[in-house]
C-alpha positions as CSV (number, residue, x, y, z in Angstrom):
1,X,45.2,25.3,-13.6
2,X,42.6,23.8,-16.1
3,X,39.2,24.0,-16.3
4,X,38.5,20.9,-15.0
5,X,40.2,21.8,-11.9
6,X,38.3,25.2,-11.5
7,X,35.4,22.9,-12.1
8,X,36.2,20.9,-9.1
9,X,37.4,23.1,-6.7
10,X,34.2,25.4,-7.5
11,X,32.0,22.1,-7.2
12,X,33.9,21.9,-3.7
13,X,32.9,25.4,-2.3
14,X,29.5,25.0,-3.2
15,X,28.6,21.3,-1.7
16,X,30.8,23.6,1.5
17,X,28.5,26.2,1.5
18,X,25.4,24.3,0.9
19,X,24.4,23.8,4.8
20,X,24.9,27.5,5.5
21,X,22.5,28.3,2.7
22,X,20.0,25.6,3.8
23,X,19.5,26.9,7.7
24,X,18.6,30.8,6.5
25,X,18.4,33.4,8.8
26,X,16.0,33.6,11.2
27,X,12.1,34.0,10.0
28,X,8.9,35.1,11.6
29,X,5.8,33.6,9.9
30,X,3.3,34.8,11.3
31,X,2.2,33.9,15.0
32,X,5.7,32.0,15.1
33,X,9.0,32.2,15.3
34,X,11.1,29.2,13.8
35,X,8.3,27.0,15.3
36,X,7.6,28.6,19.2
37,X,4.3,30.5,19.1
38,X,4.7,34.2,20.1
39,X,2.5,34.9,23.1
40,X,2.3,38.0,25.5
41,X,0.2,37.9,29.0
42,X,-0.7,41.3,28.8
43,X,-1.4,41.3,32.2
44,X,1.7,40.7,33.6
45,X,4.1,42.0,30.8
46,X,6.5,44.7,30.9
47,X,6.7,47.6,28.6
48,X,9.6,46.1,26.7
49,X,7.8,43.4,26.2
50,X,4.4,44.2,24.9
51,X,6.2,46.8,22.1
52,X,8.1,43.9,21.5
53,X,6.0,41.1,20.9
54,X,2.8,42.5,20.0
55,X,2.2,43.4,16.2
56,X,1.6,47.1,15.9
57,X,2.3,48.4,19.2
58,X,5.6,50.7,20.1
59,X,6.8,52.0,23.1
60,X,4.5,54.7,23.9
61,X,1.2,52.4,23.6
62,X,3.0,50.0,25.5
63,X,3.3,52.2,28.5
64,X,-0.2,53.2,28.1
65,X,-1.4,49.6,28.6
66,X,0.8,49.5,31.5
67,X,-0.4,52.5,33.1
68,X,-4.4,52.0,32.4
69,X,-3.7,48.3,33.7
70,X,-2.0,50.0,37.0
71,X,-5.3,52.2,37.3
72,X,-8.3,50.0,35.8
73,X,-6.8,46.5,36.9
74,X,-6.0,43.2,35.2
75,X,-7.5,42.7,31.4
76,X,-10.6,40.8,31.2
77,X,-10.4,40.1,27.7
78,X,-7.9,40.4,24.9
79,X,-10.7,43.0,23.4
80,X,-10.4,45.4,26.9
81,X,-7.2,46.9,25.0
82,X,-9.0,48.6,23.2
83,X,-10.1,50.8,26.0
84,X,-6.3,52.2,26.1
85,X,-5.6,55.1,23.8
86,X,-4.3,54.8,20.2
87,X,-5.6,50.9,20.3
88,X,-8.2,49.5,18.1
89,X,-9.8,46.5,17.0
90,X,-7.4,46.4,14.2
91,X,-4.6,45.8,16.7
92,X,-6.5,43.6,18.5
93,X,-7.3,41.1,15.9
94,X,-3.4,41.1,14.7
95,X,-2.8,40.3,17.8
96,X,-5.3,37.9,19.1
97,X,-3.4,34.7,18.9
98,X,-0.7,36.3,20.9
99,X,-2.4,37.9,23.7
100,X,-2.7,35.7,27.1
101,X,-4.3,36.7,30.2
């Protein structure tokens, strides 16, 4: 086979490939995810999902937001997290643009 061919045929697997390397994996910029904003009613979300979607929060804060929201009541305000334990402002304000009520 000559160069020219190798040429080609490389030429070929590349123009292939070229819309698989285009649509990359999946990315999360910021507040988004491929274009749908991220948002979490943190009244109303389970465990699962508030150490999922909020920034900074695993599954043992999630459960205590559940639990102080089963005793204290709904959220107010995205800033009454910060009443649960082992959440601060700086949680808060990653999260702001996410949190719903």
């Amino acid at each position: 086979m000559t160069v020219a061919k190798y040429k080609r045929y490389l030429s070929f697997i590349l123009l292939a490939l070229l819309p698989f390397v285009a649509y990359s994996a999946d990315e999360v910029k910021g507040d988004q995810y491929e274009g749908i904003d991220i948002e979490v009613n943190i009244n109303t979300a389970s465990t699962d999902e508030l150490a999922t979607l909020l920034l900074g929060v695993g599954e043992t804060k999630a459960q205590q937001i559940v639990a102080y929201r089963e005793v204290h009541g709904a959220f107010k305000h995205a800033d009454d997290l910060q009443q649960v334990k082992g959440i601060g402002q700086a949680t808060v304000d990653k999260n702001r643009s996410r949190i719903r009520l």
